[in-house]
C-alpha positions as a LaTeX table, in Angstrom:
\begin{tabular}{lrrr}
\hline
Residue & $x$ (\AA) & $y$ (\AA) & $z$ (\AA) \\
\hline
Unk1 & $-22.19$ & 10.10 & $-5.91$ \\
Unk2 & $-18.73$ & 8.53 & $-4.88$ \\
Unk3 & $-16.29$ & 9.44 & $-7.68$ \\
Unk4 & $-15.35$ & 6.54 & $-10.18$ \\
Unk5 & $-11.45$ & 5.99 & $-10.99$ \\
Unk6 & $-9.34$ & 3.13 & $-13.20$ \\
Unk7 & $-5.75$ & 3.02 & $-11.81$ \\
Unk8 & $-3.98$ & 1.06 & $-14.32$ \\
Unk9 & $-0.39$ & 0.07 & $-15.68$ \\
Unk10 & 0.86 & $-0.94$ & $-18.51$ \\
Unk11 & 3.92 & $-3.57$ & $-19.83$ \\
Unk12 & 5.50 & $-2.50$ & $-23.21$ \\
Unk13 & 8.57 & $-3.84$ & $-25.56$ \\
Unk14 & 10.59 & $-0.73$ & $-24.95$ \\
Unk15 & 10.27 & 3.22 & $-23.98$ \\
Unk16 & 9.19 & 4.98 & $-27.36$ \\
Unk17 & 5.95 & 4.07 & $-29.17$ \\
Unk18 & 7.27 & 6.32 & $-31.88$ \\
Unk19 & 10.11 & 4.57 & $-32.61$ \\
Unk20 & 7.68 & 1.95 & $-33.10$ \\
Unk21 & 7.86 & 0.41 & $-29.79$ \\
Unk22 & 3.96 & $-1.33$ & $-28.59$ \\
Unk23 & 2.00 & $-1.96$ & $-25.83$ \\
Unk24 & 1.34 & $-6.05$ & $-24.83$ \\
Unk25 & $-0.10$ & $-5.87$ & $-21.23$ \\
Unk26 & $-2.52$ & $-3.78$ & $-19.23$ \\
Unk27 & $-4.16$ & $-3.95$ & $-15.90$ \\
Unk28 & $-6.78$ & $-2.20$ & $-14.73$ \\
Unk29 & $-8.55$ & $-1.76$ & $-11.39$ \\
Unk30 & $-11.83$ & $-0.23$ & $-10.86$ \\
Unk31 & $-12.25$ & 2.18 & $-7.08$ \\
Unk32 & $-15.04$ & 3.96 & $-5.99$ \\
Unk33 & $-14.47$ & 6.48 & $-3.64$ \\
Unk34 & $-11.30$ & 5.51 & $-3.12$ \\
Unk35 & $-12.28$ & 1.77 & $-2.26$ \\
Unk36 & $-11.62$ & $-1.28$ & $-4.59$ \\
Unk37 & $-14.78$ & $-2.62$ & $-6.32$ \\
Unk38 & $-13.37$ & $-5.90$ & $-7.40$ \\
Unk39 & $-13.86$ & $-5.50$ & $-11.13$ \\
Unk40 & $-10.91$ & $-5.81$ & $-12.96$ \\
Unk41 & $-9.34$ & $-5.63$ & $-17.04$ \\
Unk42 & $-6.75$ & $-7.41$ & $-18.37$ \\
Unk43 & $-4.92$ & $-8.24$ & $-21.26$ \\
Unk44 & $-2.11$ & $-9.50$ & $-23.55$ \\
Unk45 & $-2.01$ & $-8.24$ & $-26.70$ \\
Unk46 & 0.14 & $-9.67$ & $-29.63$ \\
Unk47 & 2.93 & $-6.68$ & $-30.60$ \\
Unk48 & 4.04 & $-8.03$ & $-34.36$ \\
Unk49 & 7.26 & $-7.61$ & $-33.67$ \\
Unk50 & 9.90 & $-8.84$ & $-32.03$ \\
Unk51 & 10.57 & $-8.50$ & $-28.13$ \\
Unk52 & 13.96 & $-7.13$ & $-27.29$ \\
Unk53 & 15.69 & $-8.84$ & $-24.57$ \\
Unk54 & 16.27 & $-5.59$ & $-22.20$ \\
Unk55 & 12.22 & $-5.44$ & $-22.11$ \\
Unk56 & 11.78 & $-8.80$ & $-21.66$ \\
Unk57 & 13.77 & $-8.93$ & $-18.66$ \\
Unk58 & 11.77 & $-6.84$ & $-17.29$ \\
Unk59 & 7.75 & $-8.29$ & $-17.23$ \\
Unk60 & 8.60 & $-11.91$ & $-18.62$ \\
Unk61 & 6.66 & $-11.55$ & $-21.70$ \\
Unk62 & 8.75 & $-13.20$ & $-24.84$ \\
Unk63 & 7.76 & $-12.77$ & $-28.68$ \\
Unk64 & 6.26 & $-16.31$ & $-28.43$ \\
Unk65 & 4.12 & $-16.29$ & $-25.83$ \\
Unk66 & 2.31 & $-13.06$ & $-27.19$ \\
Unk67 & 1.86 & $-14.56$ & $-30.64$ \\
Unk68 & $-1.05$ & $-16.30$ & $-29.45$ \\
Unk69 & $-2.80$ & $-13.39$ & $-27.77$ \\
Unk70 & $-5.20$ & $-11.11$ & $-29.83$ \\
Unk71 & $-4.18$ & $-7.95$ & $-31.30$ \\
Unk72 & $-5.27$ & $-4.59$ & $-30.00$ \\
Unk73 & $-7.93$ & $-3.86$ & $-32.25$ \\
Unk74 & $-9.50$ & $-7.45$ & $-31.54$ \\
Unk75 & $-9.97$ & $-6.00$ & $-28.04$ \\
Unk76 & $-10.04$ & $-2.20$ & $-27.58$ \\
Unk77 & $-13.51$ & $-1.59$ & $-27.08$ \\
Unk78 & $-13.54$ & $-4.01$ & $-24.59$ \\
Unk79 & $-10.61$ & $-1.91$ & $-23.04$ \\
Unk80 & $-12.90$ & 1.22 & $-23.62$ \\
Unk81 & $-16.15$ & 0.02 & $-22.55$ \\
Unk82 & $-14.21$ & $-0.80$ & $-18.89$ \\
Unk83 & $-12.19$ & 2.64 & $-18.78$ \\
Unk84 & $-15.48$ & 4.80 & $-19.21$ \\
Unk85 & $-15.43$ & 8.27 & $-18.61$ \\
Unk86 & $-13.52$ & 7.42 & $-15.13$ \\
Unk87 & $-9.91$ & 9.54 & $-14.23$ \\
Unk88 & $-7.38$ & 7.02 & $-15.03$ \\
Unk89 & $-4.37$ & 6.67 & $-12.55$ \\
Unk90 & $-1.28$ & 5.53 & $-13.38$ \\
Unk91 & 2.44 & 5.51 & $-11.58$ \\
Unk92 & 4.72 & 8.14 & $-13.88$ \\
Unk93 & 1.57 & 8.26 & $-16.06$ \\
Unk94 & 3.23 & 10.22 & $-19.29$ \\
Unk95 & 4.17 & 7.11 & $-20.34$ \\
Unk96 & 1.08 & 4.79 & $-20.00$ \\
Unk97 & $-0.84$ & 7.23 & $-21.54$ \\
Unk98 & 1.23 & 7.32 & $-24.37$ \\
Unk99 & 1.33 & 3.84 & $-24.89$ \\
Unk100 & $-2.35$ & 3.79 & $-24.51$ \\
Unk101 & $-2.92$ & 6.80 & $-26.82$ \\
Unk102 & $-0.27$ & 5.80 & $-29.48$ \\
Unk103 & $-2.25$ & 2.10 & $-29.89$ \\
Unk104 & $-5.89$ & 3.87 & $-30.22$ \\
Unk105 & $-4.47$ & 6.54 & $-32.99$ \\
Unk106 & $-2.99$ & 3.68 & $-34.86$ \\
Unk107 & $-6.72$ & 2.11 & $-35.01$ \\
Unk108 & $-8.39$ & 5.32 & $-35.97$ \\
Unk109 & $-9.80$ & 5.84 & $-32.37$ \\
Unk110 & $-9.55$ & 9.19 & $-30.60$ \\
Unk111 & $-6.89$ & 9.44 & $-27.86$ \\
Unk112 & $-7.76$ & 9.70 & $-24.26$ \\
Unk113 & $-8.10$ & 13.00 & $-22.87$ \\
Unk114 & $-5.08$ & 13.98 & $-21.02$ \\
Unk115 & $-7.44$ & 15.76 & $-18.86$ \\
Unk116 & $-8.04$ & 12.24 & $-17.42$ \\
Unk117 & $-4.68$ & 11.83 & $-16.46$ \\
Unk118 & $-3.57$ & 11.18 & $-12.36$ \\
Unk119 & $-0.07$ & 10.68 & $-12.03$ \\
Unk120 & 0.87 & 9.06 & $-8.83$ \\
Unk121 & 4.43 & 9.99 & $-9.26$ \\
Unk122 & 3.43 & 13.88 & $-9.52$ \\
Unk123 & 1.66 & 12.97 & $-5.98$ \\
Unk124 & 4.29 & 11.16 & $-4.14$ \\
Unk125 & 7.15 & 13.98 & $-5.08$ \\
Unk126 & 5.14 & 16.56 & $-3.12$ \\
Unk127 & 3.83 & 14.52 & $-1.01$ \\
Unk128 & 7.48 & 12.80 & 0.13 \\
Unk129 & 10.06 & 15.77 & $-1.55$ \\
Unk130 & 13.90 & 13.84 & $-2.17$ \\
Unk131 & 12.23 & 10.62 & $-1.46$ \\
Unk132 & 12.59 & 7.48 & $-4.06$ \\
Unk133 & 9.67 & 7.49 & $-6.14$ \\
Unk134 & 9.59 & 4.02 & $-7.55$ \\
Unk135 & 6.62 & 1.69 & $-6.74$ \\
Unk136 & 8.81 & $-0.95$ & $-4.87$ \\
Unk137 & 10.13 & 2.03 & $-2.99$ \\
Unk138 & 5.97 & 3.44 & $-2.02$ \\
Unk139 & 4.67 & 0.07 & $-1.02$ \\
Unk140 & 8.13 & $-0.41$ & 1.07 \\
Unk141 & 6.74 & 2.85 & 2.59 \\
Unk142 & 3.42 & 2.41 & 3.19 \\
Unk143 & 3.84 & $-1.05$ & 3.78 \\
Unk144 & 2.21 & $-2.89$ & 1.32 \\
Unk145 & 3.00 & $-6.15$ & 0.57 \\
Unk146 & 4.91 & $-7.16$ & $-3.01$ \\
Unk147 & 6.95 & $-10.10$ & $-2.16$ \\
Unk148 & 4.70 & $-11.89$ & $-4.97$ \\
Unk149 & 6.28 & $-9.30$ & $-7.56$ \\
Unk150 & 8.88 & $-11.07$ & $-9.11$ \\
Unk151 & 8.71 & $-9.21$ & $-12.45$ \\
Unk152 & 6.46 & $-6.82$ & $-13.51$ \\
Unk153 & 3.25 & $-7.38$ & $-14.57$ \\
Unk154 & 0.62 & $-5.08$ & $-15.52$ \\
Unk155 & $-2.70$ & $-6.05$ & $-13.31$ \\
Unk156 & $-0.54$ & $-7.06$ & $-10.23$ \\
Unk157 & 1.19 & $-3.79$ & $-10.38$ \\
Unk158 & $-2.12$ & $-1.66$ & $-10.93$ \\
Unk159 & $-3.71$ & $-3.62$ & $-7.49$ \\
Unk160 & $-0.29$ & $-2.28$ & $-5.62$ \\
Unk161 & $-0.55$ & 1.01 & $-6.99$ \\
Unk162 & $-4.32$ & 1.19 & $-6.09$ \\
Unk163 & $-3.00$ & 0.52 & $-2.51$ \\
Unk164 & $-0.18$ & 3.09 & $-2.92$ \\
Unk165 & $-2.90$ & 5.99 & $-4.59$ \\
Unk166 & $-5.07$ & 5.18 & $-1.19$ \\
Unk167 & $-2.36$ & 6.67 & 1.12 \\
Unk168 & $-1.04$ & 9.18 & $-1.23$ \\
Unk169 & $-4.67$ & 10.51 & $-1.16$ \\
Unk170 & $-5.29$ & 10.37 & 2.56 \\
Unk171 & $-5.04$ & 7.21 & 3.70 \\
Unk172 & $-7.84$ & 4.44 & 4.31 \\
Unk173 & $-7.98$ & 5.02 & 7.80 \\
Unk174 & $-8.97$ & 8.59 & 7.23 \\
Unk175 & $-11.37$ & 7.38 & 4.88 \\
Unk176 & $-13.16$ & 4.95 & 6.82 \\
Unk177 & $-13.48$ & 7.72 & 9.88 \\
Unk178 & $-15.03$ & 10.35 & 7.70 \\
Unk179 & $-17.35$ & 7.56 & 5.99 \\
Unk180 & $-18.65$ & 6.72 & 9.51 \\
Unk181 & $-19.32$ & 10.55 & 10.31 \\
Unk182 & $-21.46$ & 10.66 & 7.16 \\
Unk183 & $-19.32$ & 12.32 & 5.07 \\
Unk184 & $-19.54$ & 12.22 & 1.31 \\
Unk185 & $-16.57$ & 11.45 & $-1.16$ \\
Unk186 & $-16.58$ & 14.80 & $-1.86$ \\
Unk187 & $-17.07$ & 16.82 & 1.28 \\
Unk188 & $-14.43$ & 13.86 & 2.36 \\
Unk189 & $-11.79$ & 15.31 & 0.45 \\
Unk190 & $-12.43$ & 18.27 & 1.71 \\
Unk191 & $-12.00$ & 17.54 & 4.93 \\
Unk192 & $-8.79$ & 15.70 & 4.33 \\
Unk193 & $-7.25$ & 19.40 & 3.70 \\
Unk194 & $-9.25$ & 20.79 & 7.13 \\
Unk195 & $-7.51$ & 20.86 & 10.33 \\
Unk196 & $-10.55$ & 19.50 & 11.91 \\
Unk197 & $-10.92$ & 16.19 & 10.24 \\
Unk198 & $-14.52$ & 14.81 & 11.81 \\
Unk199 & $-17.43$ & 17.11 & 13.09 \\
Unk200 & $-17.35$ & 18.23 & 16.55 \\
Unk201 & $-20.74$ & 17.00 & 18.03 \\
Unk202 & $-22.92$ & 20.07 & 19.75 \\
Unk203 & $-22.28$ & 20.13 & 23.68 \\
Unk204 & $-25.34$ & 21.12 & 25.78 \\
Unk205 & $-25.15$ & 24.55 & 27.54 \\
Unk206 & $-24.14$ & 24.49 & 31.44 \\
Unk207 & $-25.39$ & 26.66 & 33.83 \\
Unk208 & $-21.80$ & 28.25 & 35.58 \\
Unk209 & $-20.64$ & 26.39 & 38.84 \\
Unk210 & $-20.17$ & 28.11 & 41.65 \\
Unk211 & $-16.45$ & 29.25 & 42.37 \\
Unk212 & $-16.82$ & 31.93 & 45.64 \\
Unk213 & $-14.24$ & 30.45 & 48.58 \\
Unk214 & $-15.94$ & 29.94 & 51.82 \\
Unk215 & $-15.64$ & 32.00 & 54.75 \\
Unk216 & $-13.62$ & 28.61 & 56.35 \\
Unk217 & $-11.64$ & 28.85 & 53.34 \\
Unk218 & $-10.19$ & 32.65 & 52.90 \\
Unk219 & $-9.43$ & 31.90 & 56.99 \\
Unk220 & $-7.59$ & 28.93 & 56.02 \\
Unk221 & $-5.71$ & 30.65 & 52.76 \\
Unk222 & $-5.10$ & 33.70 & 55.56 \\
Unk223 & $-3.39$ & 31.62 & 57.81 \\
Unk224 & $-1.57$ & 29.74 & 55.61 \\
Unk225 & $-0.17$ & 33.36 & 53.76 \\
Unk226 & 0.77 & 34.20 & 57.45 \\
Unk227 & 2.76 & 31.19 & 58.09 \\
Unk228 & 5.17 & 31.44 & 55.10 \\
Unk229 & 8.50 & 33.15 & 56.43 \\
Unk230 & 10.27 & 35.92 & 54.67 \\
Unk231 & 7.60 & 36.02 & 51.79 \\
Unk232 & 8.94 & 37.67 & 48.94 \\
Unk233 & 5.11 & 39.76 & 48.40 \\
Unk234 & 6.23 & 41.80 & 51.85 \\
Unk235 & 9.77 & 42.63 & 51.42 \\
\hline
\end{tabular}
């Protein structure tokens, strides 16, 4: 069965949820097998707390505008229900996940698995070693369009990354040749790592040709050898 994933992102009012800072966006995007499905989350969720200037900057999202929305645990199983048991990929992912994990523990829910974790940062450094890391700088790489990002927003971000986690892992061109050669997800991947990237179809057995000269040709090859002056083969 083609393997399930959630690449998501998240916007925040600041860096720490310890020091009490919260999660008020997320965007999430469903793949399968490395294609988009379509299906989408996303949210706004009101913080109870101010939102420091710095942060909103950054996504657009002031103190008033989330007073309206719902808080977390209005919507978390929601949130849940769409994450599943799916790998959940995120772009310098430490920090999503803490986000995420910090809101759930504060509700009396159990944290996501780390296990889950796919860090597209983690991928791009060996993948592109020196290279900038940042999403602007992996769409301008892979050439992905984000002139519509203005500021950062959660689900817009997490259908650019989606794009970006499709090249990082292969490519979509890749994918689409070893889907037409019958390839599984799995024995795609696989293949992916293989210097021989499709199957090499069977040739039928020939009988050999055959390759004697002539008579009329070792004369012609004779008197062609005796023509050639000073030949190096007699000195």
């Amino acid at each position: 069965m083609p393997m399930r994933e959630v690449i998501f992102d998240t916007e925040t009012t600041g860096l720490d949820p310890k020091t009490g800072d919260r999660m008020v966006e997320i965007g999430c995007v469903e793949m399968v097998g490395r294609v988009e499905t379509g299906r989408s989350y996303h949210a706004y969720y009101n913080p109870e707390r101010d939102m420091p200037a710095a942060a909103e900057a950054v996504h657009g999202l002031s103190a008033d505008f989330l007073s309206t929305k719902p808080k977390f645990a209005d919507s978390a199983d929601e949130l849940l229900e769409f994450l599943g048991d799916a790998p959940l990929v995120a772009h310098n992912a430490g920090f999503d996940f803490g986000f995420l994990n910090a809101e759930l523990t504060a509700i009396g829910r159990e944290p996501i698995s780390m296990d889950r974790m796919v860090d597209t940062v983690a991928l791009a450094r060996k993948k592109h070693p020196g290279a900038k890391l940042s999403l602007d700088a992996l769409c301008t790489r892979y050439g992905i369009d984000r002139s519509h990002r203005v500021k950062h927003g959660a689900l817009l971000d997490a259908e650019l990354l989606a794009q970006v986690y499709v090249e990082l892992t292969g490519g979509r061109q890749i994918g689409l040749e070893l889907a037409a050669d019958g390839f599984s997800p799995d024995e795609a991947d696989a293949a992916q790592d293989s210097p021989q990237t499709s199957p090499q179809p069977a040739r039928p057995r020939r009988e050999p040709r055959p390759h004697a000269p002539t008579e009329a040709e070792l004369a012609r090859h004779a008197e062609f050898i005796a023509g050639i002056k000073e030949a190096i083969w007699v000195r």
